[in-house]
Backbone as CSV, one residue per row, in Angstrom:
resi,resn,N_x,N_y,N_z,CA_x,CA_y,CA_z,C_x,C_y,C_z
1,UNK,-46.281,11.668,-34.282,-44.997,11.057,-34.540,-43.851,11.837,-33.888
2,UNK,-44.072,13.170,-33.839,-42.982,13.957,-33.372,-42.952,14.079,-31.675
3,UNK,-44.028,14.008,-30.939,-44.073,13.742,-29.710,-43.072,12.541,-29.549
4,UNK,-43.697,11.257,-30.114,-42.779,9.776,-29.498,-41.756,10.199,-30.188
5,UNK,-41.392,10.681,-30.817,-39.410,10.605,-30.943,-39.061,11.606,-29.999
6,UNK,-39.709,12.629,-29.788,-38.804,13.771,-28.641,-39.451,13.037,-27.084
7,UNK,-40.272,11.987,-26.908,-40.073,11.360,-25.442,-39.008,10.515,-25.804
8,UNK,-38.908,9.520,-27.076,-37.771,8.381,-27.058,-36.393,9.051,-26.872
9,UNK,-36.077,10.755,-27.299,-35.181,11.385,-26.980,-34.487,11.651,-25.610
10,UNK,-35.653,12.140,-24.692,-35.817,12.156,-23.546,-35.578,11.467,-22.773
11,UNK,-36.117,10.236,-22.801,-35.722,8.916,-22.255,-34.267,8.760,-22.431
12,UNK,-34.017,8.694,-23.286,-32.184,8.310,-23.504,-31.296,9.183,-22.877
13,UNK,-31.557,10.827,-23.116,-30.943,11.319,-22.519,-30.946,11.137,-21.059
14,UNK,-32.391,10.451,-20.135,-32.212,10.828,-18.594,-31.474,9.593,-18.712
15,UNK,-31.669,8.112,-19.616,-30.570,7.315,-19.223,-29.486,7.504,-19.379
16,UNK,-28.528,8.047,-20.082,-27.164,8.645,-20.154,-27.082,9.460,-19.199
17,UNK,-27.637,10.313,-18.822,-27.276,11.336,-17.240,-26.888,10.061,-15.946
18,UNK,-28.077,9.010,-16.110,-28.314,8.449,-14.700,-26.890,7.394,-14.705
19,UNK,-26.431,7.321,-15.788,-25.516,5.939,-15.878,-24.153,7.373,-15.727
20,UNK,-24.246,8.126,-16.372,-23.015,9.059,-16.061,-23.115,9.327,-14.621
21,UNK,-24.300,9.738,-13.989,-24.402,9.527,-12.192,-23.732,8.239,-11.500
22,UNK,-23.997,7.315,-11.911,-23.833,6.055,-11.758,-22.113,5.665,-11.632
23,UNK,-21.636,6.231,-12.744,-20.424,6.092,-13.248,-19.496,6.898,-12.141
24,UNK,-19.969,8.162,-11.740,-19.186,9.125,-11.075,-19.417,8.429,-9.461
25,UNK,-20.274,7.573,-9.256,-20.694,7.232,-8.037,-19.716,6.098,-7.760
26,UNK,-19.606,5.390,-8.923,-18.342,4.274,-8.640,-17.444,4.744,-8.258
27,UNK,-16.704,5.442,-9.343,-15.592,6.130,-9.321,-15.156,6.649,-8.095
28,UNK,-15.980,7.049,-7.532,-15.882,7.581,-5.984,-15.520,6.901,-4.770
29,UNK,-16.094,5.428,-4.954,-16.326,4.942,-4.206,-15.180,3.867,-3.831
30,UNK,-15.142,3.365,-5.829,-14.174,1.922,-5.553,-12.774,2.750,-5.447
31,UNK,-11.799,1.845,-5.085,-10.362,2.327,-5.473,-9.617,2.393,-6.457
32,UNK,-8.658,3.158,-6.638,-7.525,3.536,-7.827,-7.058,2.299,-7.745
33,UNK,-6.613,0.878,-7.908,-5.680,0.076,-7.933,-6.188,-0.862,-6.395
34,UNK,-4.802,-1.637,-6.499,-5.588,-2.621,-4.640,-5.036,-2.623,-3.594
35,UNK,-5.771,-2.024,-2.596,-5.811,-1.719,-1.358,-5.662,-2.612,-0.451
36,UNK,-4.663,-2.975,0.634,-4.679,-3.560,1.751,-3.735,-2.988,3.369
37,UNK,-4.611,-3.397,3.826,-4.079,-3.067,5.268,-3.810,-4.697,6.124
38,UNK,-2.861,-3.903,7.072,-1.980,-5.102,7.132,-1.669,-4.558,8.962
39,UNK,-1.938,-5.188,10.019,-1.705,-5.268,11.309,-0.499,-5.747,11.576
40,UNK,0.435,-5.255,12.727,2.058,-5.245,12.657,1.811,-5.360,14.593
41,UNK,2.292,-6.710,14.563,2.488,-7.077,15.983,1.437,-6.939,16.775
42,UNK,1.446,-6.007,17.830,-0.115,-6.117,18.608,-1.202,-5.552,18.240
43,UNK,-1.068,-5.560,16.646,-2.372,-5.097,16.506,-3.037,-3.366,16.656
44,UNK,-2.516,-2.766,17.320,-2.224,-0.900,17.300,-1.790,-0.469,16.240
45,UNK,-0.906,-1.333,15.306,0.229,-0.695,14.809,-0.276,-1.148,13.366
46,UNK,-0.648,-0.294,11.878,-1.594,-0.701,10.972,-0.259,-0.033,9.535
47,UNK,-0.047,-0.890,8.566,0.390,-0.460,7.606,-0.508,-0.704,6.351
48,UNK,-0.929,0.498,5.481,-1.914,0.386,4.032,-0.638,0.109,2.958
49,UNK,-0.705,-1.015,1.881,-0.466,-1.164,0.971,-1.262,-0.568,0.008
50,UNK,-0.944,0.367,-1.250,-1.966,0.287,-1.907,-1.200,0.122,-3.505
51,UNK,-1.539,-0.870,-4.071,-0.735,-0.967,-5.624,-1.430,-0.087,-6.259
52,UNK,-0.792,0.635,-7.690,-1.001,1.570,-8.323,-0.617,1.297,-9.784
53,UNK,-1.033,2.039,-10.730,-0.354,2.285,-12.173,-0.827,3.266,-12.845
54,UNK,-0.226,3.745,-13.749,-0.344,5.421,-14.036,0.338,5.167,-15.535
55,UNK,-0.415,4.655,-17.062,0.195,4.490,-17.919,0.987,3.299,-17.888
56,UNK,2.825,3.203,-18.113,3.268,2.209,-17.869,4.147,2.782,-16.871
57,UNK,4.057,2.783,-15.575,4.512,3.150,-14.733,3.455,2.029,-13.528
58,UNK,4.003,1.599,-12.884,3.450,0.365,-11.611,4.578,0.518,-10.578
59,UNK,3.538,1.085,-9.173,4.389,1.581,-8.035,3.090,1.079,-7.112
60,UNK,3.827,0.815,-5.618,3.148,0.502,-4.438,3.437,1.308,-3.628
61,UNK,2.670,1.858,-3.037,2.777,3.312,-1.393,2.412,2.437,-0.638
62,UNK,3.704,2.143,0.393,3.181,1.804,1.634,3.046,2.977,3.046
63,UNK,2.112,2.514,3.599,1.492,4.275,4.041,1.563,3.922,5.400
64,UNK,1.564,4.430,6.197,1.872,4.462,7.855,0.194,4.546,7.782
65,UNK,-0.168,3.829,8.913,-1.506,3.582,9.637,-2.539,3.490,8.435
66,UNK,-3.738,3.720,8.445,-4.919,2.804,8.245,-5.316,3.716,6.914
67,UNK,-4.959,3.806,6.028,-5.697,5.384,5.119,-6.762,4.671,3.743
68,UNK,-7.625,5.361,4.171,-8.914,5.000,3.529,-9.410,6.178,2.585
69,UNK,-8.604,6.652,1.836,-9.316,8.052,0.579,-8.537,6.689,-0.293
70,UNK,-10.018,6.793,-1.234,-9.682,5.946,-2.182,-9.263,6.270,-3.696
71,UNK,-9.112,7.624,-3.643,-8.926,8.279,-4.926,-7.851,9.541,-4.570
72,UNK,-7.030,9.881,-3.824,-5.807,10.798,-3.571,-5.176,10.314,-2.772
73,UNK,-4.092,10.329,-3.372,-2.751,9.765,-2.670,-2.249,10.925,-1.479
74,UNK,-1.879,9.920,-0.431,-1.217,10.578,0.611,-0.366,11.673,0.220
75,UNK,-0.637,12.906,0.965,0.639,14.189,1.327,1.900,13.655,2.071
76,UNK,1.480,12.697,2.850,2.940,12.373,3.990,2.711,11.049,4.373
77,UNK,4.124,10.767,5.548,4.022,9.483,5.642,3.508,8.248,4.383
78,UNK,4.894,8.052,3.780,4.438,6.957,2.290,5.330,6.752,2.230
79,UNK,5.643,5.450,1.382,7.075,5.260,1.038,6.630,4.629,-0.385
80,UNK,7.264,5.214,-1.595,6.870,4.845,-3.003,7.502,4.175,-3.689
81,UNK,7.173,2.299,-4.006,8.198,1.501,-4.450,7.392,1.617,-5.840
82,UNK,8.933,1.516,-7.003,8.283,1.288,-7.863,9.054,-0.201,-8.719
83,UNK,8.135,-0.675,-9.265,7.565,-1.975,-9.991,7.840,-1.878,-11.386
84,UNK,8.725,-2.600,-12.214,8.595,-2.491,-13.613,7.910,-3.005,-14.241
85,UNK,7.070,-4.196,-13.483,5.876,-4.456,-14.699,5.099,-4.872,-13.508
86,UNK,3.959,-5.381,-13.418,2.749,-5.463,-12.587,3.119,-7.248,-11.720
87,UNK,3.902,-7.570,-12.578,3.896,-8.904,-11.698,5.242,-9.435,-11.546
88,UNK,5.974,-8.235,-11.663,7.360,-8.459,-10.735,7.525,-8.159,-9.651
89,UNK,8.263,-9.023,-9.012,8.422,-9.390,-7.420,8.952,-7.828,-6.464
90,UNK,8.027,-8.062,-5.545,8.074,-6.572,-4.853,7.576,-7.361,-3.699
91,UNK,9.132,-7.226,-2.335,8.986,-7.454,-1.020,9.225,-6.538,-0.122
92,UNK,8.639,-5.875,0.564,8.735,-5.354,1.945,8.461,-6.090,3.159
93,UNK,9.272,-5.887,3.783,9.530,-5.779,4.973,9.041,-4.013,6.518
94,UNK,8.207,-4.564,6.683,7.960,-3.728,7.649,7.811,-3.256,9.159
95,UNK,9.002,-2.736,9.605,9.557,-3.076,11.060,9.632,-2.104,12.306
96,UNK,8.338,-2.183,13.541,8.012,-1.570,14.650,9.214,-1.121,15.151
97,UNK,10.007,0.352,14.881,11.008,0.396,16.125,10.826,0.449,17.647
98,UNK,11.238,0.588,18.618,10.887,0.724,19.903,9.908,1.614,20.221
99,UNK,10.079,3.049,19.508,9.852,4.068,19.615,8.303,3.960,18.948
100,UNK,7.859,2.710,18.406,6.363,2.502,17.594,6.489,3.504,16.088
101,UNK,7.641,4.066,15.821,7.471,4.109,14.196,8.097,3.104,13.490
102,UNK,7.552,3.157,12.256,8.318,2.015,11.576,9.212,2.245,10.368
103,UNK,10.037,1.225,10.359,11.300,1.087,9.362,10.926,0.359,8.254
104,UNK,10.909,0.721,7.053,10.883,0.078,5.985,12.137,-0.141,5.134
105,UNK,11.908,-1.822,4.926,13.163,-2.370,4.035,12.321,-2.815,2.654
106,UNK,12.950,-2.535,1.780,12.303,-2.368,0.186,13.523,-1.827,-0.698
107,UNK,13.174,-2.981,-1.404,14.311,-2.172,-2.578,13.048,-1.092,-3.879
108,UNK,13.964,-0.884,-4.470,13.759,0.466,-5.814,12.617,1.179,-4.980
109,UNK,12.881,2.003,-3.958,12.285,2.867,-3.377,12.785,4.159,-4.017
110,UNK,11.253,4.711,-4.709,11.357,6.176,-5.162,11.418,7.612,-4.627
111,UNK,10.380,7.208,-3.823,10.109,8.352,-2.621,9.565,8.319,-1.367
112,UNK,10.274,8.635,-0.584,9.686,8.623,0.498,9.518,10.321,1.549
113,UNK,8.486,10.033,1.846,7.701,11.666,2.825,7.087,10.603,3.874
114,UNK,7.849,11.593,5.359,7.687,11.674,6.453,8.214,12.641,6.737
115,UNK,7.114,13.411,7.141,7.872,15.045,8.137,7.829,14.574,9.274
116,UNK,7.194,14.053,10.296,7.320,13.586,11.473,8.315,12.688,11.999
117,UNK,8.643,11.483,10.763,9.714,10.698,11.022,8.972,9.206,11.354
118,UNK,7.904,9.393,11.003,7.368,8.255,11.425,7.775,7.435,10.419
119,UNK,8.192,7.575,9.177,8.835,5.983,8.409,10.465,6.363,8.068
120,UNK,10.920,5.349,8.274,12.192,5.603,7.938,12.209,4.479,7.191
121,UNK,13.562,4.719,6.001,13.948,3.356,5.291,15.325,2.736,5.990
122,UNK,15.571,1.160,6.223,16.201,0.628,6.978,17.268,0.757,6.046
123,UNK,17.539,1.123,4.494,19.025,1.175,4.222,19.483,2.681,4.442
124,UNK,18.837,3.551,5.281,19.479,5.049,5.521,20.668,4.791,7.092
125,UNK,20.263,4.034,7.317,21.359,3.339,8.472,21.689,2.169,8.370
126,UNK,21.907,1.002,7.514,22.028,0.099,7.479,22.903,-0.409,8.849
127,UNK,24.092,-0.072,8.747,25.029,-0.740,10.281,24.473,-0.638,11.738
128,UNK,23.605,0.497,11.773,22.985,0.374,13.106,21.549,-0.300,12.998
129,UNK,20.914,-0.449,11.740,19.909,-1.364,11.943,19.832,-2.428,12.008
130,UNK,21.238,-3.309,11.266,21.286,-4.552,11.105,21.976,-4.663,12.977
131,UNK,22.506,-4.045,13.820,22.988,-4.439,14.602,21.570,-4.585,15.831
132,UNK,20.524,-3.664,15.770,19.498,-3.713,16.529,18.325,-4.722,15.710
133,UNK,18.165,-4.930,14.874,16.975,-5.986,14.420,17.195,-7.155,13.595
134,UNK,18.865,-7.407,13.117,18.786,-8.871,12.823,19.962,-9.354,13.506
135,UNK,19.845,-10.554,13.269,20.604,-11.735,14.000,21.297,-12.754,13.012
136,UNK,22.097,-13.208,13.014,22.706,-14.601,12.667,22.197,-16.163,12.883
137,UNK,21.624,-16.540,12.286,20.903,-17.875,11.924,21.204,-18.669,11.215
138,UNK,21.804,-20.056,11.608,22.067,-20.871,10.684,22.493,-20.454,9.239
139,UNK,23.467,-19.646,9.585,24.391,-19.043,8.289,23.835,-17.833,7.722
140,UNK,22.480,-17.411,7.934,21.732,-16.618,7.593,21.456,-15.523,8.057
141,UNK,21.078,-14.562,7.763,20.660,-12.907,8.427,19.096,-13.141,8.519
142,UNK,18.425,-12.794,9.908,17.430,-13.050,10.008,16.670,-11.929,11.008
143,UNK,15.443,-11.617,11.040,15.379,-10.524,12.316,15.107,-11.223,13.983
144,UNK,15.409,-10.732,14.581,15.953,-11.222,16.103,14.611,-11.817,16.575
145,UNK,14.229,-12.211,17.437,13.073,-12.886,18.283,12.247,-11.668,18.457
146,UNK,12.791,-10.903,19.421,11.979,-10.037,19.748,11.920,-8.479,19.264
147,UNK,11.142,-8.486,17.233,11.161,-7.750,16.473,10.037,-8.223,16.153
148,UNK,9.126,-7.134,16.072,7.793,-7.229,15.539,8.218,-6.614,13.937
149,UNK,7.205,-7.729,13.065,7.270,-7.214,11.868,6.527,-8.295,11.031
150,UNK,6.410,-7.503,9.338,5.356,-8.556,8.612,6.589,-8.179,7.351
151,UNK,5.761,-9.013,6.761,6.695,-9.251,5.352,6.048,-9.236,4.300
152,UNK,6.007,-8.218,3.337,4.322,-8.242,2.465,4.794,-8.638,1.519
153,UNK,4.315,-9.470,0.414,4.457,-9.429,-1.154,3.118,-8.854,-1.849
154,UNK,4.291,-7.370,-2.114,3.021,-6.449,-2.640,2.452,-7.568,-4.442
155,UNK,3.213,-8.321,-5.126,2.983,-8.725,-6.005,1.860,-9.904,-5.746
156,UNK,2.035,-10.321,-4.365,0.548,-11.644,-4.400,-0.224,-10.762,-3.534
157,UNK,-0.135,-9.495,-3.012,-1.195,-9.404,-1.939,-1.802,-10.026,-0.786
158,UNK,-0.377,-10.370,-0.351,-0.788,-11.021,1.318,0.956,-10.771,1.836
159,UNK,0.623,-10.692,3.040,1.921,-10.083,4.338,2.441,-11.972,5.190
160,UNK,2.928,-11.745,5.391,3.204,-12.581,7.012,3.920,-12.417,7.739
161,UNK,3.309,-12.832,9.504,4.021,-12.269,10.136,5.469,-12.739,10.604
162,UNK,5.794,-12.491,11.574,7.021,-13.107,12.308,7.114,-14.766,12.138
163,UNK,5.761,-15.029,12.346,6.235,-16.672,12.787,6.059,-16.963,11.306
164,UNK,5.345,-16.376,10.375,5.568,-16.971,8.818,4.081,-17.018,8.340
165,UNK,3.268,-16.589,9.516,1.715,-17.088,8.838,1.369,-15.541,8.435
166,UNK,0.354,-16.418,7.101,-0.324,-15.133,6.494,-1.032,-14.665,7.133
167,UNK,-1.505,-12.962,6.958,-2.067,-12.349,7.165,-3.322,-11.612,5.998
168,UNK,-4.633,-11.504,6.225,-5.381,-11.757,6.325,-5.540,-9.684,5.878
């Protein structure tokens, strides 16, 4: 009798190890929150969305080029919008300067890190940005023809580009 209860012991314990293996293997693998990447004009040029929440706190990092660690947040290059509840409206705008870094327009922006300079936010110059990337349209402020850029709604999880079609 005392054998089969210390194997039925045994047994349970290697299943609790293997599912705690199991568990740490997810964890690893899937992501903190949801991840998307998003192609900006010809295609070279890659911005990561990734939504987040931390308690009651809901923020989106949009990250310069392609970043794939699915469990630590970027050192640099990010720009940190934050969200007061999970399904309030959160639009960026994300815009190729000449120079191939990009400008981000976003409101309730928390933080932003770029040591290189590769993101800038478009209200740190507003008068010289609105004079190089938008235009006047049928009464409207609009960005010029020849401005590469996407338009994400981090709240539905899809971008579009210039001409208005989603991205994918």
């Amino acid at each position: 009798m005392r054998i089969k209860t210390r194997k039925k012991m045994i047994i349970i314990l290697i299943i609790v190890l293997l599912d705690i293996l199991l568990y740490q293997l997810l964890v690893s693998i899937v992501p903190n929150g949801v991840k998307r990447y998003y192609h900006i004009g010809n295609k070279d040029c890659c911005v990561t969305v990734w939504k987040r929440s931390r308690g009651t706190s809901y923020y989106a990092l949009i990250i310069g080029g392609k970043y794939t660690n699915n469990r630590k947040e970027p050192v640099d290059n990010f720009i940190k919008v934050v969200r007061d509840h999970p399904s309030s409206d959160c639009l960026v705008d994300v815009i190729i300067k000449q120079d191939g870094n990009l400008l981000i327009d976003a409101d309730n922006v928390d933080t932003i890190c770029s040591s290189d300079g590769s993101l800038d936010l478009y209200s740190n110059n507003q008068a010289l940005n609105d004079s190089l990337y938008t235009c006047i349209k049928d009464g409207g402020k609009c960005y010029k023809d020849d401005v590469d850029f996407v338009c994400i709604n981090v709240t539905e999880n899809y971008a579009t580009d210039k001409l208005g079609n989603k991205l994918k």
